[in-house]
C-alpha positions in Angstrom: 144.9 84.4 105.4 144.8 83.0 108.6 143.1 79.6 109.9 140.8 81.6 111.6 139.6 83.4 109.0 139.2 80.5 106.8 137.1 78.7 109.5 135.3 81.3 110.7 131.2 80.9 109.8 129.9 82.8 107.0 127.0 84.4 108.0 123.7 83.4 106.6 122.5 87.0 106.4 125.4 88.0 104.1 125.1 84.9 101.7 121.5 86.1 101.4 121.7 89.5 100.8 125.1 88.7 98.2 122.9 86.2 96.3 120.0 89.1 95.9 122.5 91.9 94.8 124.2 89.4 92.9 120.5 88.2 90.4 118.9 91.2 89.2 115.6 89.6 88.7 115.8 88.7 92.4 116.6 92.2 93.6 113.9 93.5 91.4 111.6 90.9 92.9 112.8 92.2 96.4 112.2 95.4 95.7 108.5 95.5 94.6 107.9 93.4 97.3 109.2 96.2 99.4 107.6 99.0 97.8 104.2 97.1 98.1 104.6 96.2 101.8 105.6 99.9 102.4 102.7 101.4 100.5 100.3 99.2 102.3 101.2 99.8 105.8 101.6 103.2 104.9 98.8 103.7 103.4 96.5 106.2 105.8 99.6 108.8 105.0 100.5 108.1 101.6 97.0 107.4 100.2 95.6 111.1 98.6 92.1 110.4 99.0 89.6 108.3 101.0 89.3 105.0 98.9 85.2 104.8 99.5 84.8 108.8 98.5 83.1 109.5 95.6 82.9 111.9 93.4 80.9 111.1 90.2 81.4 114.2 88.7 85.5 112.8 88.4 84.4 109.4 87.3 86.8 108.3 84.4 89.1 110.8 85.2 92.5 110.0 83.4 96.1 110.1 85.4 96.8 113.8 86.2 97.4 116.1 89.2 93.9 115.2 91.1 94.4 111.4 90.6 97.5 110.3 89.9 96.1 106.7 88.6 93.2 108.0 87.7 89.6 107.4 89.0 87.2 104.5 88.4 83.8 104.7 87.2 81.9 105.9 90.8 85.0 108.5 90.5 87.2 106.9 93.7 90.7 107.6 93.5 92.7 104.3 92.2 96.0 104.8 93.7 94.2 105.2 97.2 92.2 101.7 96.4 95.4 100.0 95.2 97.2 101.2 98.5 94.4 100.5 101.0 93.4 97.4 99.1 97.2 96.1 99.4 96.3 95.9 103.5 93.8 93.6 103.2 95.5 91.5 100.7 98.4 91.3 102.6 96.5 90.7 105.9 94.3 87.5 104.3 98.0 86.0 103.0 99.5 86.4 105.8 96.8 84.7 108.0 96.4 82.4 105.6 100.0 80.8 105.6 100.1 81.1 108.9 97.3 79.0 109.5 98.2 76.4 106.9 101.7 76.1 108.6 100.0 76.0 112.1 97.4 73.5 111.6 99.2 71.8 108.4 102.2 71.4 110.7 101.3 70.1 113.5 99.3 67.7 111.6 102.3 66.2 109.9 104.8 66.5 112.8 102.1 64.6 114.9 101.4 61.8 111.9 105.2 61.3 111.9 105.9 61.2 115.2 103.3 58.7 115.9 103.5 56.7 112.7 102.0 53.3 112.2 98.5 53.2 111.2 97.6 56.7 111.9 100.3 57.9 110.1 99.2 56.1 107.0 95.9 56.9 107.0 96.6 60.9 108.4 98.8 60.9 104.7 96.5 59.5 102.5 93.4 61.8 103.8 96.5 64.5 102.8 97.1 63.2 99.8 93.5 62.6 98.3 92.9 66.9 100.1 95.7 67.5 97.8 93.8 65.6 94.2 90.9 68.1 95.0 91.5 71.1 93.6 90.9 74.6 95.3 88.2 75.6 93.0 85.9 72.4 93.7 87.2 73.1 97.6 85.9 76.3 97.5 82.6 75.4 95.6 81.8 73.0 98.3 82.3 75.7 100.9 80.6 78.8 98.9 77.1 77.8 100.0 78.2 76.8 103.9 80.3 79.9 104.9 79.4 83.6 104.1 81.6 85.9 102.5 83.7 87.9 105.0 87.4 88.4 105.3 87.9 85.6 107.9 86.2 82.8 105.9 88.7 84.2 102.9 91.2 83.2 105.5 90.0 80.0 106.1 88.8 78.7 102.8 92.7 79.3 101.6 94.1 78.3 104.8 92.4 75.0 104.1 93.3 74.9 100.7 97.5 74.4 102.2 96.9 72.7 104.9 97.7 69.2 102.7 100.5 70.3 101.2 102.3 71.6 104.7 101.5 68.3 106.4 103.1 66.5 103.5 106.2 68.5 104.0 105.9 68.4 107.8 106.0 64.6 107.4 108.9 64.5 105.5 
């Protein structure tokens, strides 16, 4: 070998994807995560049936060729409610996060960066956000907010916001 080849950066795509072939609980992680993130966005081709339609003469009906998961009790197709339901799961996490890091951020990059008194008491408000838990958070806020997709956001967006400023800090 050569002293170029033995300086030369190892990229930090390659260690990752070496370090996932290399665990198979990690590469089986990977790929579920996959297969879910694929079957949700492609859902309006891969989903056999509309997920509201139904059919109550099917209802019940076991795994075969007209439902491959079977239908519920109002005789909807599961598979199509799994993969159309994976949208809007995957659509409140990701808003979710990304409003925690947003908001949860720039409140601990701020508290650092001005530090002193305000950083003190911006981290303690954090830490005593963080000793309630998110089921007496999201008691408080049951009766204030109604119950639509974007308040789902919000409530859990809330619910990190303590924990990313913490880390922001640091």
């Amino acid at each position: 070998m050569t002293d170029a080849t033995l300086s030369a950066p190892r990229s930090p795509w390659r260690g990752m994807a070496s370090r996932i072939l290399t665990d198979p609980t990690t590469l089986a992680g990977v790929i579920l995560c996959t297969i879910v993130v694929a079957g949700a966005l492609l859902a309006p081709w891969l989903a056999p049936h509309d997920p509201l339609e139904q059919n109550i003469i099917d209802r019940l009906a076991g795994p075969g060729s007209e439902y491959l998961l079977g239908a519920d009790q109002f005789g909807r197709d599961v598979l199509s409610r799994l993969l159309w339901g994976a949208r809007v799961s995957l659509l409140v996490s990701f808003f979710s996060i990304a409003g925690a890091v947003i908001i949860g951020g720039a409140i601990g990059m701020i508290s650092g960066y001005v530090g002193g008194r305000f950083d003190l008491v911006t981290m303690q408000v954090m830490d005593f956000r963080r000793t309630l838990t998110s089921l007496i958070i999201g008691m408080i806020m049951v009766p204030m907010m109604d119950s639509s997709v974007t308040t789902l956001v919000i409530r859990i967006a809330i619910t990190g916001i303590a924990r990313i400023a913490r880390f922001a800090r640091s």
